[in-house]
C-alpha positions as CSV (number, residue, x, y, z in Angstrom):
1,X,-21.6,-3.3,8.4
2,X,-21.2,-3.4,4.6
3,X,-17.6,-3.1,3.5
4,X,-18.5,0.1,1.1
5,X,-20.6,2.2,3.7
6,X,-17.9,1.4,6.0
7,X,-15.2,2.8,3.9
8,X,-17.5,5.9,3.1
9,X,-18.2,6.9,7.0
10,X,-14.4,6.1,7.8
11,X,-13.8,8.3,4.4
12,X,-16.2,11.0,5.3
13,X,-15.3,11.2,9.4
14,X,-11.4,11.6,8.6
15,X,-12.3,14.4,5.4
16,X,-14.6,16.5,8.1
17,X,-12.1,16.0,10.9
18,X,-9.4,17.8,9.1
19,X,-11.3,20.4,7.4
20,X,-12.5,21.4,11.0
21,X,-8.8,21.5,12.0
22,X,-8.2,23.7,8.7
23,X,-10.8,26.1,9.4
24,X,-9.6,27.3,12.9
25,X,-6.9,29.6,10.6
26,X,-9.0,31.0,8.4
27,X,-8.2,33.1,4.9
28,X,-10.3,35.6,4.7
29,X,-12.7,35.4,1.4
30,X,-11.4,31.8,1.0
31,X,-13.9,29.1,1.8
32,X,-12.9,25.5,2.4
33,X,-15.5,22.6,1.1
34,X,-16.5,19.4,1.7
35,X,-18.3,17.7,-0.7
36,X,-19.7,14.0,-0.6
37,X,-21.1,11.6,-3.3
38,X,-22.1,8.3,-1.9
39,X,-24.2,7.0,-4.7
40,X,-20.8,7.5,-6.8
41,X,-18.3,7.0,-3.7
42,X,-16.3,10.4,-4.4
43,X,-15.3,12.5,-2.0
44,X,-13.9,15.7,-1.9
45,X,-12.7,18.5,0.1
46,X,-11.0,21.7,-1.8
47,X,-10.3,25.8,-1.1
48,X,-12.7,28.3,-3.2
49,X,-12.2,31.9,-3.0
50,X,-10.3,34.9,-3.6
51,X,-7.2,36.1,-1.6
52,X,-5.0,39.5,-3.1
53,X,-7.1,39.9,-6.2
54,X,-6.7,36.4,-7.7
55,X,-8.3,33.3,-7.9
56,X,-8.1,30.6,-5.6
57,X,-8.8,27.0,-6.2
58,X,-7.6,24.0,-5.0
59,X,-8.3,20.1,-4.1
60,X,-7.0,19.0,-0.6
61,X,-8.0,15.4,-0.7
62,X,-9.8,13.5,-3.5
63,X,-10.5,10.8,-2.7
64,X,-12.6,7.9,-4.3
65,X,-14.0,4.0,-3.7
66,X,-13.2,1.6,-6.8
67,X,-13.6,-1.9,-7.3
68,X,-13.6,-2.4,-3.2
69,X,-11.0,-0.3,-2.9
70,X,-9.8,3.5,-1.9
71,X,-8.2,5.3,-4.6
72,X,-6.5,9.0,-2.8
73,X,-6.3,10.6,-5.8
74,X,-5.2,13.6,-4.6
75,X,-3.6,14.1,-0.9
76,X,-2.0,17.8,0.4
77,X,-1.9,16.7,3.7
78,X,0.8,16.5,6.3
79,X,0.3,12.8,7.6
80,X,-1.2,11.4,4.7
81,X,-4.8,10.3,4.5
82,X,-3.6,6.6,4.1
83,X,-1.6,6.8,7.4
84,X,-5.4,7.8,8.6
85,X,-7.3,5.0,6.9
86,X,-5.3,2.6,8.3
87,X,-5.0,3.8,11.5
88,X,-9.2,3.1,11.6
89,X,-9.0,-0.1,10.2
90,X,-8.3,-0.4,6.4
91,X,-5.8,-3.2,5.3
92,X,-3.1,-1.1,3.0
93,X,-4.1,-3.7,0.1
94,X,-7.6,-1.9,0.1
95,X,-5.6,1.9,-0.5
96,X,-4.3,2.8,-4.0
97,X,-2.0,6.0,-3.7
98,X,-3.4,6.5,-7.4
99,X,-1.4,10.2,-7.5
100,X,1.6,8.2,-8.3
101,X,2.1,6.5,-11.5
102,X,1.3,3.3,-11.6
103,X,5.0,1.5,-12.3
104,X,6.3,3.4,-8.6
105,X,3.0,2.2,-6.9
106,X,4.7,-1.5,-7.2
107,X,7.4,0.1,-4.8
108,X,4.7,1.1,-2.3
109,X,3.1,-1.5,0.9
110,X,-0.4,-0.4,-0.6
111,X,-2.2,-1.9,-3.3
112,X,-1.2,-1.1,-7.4
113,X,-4.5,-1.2,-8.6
């Protein structure tokens, strides 16, 4: 199998296993999303909704394929979807943790860029 539509299943399995997880304590009037792009590699999964009058928005996971590689651009969960990725296969080179600047990524196992 192709490197890329490898990454994407791997990307899309771990996104929809813990947003299955997340939905068994539900907010009421909050609804949480998965959304997937595989002609552009981004994918997403984020709260919409209201809860006590006010807006609620937020990314989970963002999480995007560049250059070969999987850039988690944005990661609120408790393990780490890196921990995940690697744990099905992907070499830590092929992860950018691109939520932290670049200058601490050099401190990091994973790849800088």
């Amino acid at each position: 199998m192709d490197k890329l539509i490898y990454y994407q299943n791997i990307i899309k399995k771990i996104l929809t296993e813990y947003q299955k997880i997340s939905v068994q304590v539900p907010v009421p009037d909050v609804d949480e999303e998965l959304m997937f792009d595989d002609e552009r590699s981004q994918y997403l999964w984020f709260n919409i909704g209201w809860k006590q009058g006010k807006r609620v928005k937020g990314i989970s996971v963002y999480i995007r394929i560049k250059n070969e590689k999987i850039y988690i651009e944005e990661d609120w969960t408790e393990e780490g979807i890196a921990t995940e990725l690697m744990r099905l296969g992907v070499p830590a080179s092929d992860i950018v943790l691109a939520f932290q600047p670049p200058e601490v990524r050099k401190y990091t196992d994973f790849a800088i860029v």
